[in-house]
N, C-alpha and C positions, 0 to 999 in steps of 0.2 A: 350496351352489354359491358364496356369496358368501363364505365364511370360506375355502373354495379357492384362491379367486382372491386374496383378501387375502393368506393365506401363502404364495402364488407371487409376489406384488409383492411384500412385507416382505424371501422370500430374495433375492431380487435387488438389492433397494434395498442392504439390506445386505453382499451382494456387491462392490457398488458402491463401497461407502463405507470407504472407509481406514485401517489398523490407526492409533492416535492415535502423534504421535512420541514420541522420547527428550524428556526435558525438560532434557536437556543442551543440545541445539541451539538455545535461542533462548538461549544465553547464549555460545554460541561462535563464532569466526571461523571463516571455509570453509576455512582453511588452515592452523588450526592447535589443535588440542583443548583447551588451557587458556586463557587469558585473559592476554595478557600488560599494560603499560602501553600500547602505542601502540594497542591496538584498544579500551581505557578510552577515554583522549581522544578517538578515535575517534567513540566513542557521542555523548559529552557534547558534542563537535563537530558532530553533525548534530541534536541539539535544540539548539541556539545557531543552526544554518540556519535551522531551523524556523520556531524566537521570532522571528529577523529580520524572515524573510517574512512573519510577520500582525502584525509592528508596523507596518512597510514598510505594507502592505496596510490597515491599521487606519485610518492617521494618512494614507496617500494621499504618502507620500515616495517620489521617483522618479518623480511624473506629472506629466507638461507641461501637463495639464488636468485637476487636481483637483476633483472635483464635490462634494463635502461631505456631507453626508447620512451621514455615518458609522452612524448609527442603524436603517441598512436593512442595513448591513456582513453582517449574516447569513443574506439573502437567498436568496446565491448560493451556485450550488452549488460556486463554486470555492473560496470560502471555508469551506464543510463540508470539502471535500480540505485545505487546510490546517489545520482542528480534529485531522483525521483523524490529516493525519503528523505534527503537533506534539504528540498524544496518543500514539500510538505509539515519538515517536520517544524520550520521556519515561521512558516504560515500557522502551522497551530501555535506556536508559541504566541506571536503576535497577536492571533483572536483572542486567546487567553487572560493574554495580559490588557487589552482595553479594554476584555468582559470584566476586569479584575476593577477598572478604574472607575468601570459605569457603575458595580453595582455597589462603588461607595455612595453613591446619590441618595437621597431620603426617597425621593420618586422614581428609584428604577423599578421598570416591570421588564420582567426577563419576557414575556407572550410579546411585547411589542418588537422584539428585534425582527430584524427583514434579515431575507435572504438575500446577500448582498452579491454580485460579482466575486467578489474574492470568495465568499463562503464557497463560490460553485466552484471557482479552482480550488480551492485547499480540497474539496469533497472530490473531485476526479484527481488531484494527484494522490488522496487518502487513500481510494479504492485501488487505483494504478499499482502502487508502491507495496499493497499488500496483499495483490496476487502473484508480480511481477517479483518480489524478494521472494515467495517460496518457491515460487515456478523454475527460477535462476537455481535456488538452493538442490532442488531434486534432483534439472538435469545436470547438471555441472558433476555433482556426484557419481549420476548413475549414468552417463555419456557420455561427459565432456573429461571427466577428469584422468592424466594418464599418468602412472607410477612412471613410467621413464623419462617424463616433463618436468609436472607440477611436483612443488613439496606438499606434506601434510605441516605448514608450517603455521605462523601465529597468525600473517600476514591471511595467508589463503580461510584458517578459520574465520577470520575475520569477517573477508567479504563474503564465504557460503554459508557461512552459520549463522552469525551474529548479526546480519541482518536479518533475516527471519525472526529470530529470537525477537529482536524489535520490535517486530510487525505483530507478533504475539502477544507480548507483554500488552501493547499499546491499545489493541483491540479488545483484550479485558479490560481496560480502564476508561476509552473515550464510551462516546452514547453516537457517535458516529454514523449513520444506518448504511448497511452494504446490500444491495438489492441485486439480486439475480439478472433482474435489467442490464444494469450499468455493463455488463460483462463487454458489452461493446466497444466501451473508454478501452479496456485490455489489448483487447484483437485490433482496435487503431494503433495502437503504439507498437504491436507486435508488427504489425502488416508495416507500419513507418521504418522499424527495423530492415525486415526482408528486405524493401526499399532498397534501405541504407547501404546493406550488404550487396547488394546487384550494383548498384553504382559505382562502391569501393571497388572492385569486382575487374569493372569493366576500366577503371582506372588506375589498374596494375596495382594495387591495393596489397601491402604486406601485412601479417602479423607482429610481432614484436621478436620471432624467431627465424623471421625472412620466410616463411611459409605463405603460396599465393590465396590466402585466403584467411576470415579472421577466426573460424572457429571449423577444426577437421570434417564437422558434420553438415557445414555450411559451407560447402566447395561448390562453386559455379562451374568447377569443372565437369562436374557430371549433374548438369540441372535435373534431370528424373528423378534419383535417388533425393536431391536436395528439395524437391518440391513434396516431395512423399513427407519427409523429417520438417518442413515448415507444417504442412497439414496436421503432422500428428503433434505439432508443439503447439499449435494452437487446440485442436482436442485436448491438449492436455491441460491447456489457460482456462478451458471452462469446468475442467473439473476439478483446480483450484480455487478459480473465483466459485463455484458452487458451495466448495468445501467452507470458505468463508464466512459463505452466506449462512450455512447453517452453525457455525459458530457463534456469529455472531447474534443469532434467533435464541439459540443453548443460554448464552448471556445474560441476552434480555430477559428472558424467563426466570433465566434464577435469579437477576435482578431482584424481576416484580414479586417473586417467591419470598425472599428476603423483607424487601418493602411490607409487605401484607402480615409476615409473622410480625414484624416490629411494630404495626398497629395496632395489631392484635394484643401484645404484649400491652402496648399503653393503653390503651382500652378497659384490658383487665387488672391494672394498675390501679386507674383510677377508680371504677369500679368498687376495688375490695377498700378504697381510701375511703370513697363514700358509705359503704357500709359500716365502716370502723367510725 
């Protein structure tokens, strides 16, 4: 009965879960199938964002009230979101640029690339980075953030805004695929967090204002309330990584919408040439 019921859940699981992609696609632009120069600089331009923002954020440049403590810098969890994208964004430069070098070859075929190890990290820090930078951007605003702490300064734009911004920009332009699956990658790294925080926690753990705790919503002191607010910050992970998902389907379609008129156009190009 139980090996039944195991291989009713396994086809399903499996139903569920997603043919793997081309390993062409994390090395391409959404608009155009080879690699040209400007979408190189491109890459190498958004890990130069990246480095900015956790040196910015490292050294505390841009804040009207720098608090020092640089030594707790790893704390936070908005600080893992920028590991995340500056790790990611590392990785896609690098795939970019050796797709850049192969497809000088007279015999490159882009079908033959595998899906290498590293594709699969760059593809779960991809997905990570771009539910975890909006997820960060919302609550920080709508929970975390307090007029009698935080400034609205260049520094705090920075790390709530302008990474999102990022993670937007960057998702109209890779071919990346974001599947409702993966949503799992998220909820490991959230649940590695809560970890985090219980540990720090239990190991007299300060914030950077000597508060025993690293964010006011995430007090061990009263674990009920805090187990409630991990619950519902993960509810709320899936209905960003959701929100993605469908982003990024909106894309692809107007992609292929795109694609299809500009064939059409040649088509009937050629066409009225033959006629004439």
């Amino acid at each position: 009965m139980v090996n039944k019921l195991w291989h009713r859940v396994s086809r399903k699981w499996s139903r569920l879960k997603p043919e793997p992609p081309h390993a062409r696609l994390f090395s391409e632009c959404r608009y155009q199938e080879e690699v040209r120069p400007w979408y190189l600089y491109y890459r190498w331009l958004m890990f130069l964002a990246w480095t900015a923002i956790i040196v910015c954020s490292i050294f505390e440049l841009g804040s009207y009230q720098p608090h020092g403590n640089n030594h707790l810098w790893g704390i936070y969890l908005t600080n893992w979101d920028l590991v995340f994208g500056l790790s990611q964004s590392f990785f896609g430069a690098l795939i970019v640029t050796r797709r850049w070098k192969l497809q000088k070859c007279c015999n490159f075929d882009a079908t033959s690339l595998e899906l290498s190890p590293l594709l699969r990290i760059y593809w779960f820090l991809y997905v990570v980075t771009c539910t975890l930078a909006l997820s960060v951007t919302i609550i920080y605003w709508s929970v975390v953030y307090n007029p009698n702490i935080h400034s609205v300064d260049f520094l705090n734009i920075l790390l709530h805004v302008f990474n999102s911004i990022l993670m937007i920009i960057d998702m109209c332009m890779v071919k990346i695929p974001i599947f409702l699956f993966s949503v799992w990658w998220c909820l490991i790294v959230a649940l590695l967090y809560v970890l985090f925080s219980v540990i720090y926690y239990a190991a007299g753990g300060v914030d950077k204002l000597g508060n025993h705790f690293i964010y006011a919503i995430l007090d061990w002191k009263r674990p009920m309330r805090t187990l409630i607010v991990c619950l519902a910050v993960m509810t709320f992970l899936l209905i960003v990584h959701g929100v993605f998902c469908l982003l990024a389907k909106l894309a692809d379609r107007g992609c292929t919408r795109r694609k299809t008129i500009d064939i059409t156009k040649t088509i009937s190009t050629k066409s009225v040439e033959v006629i004439v």
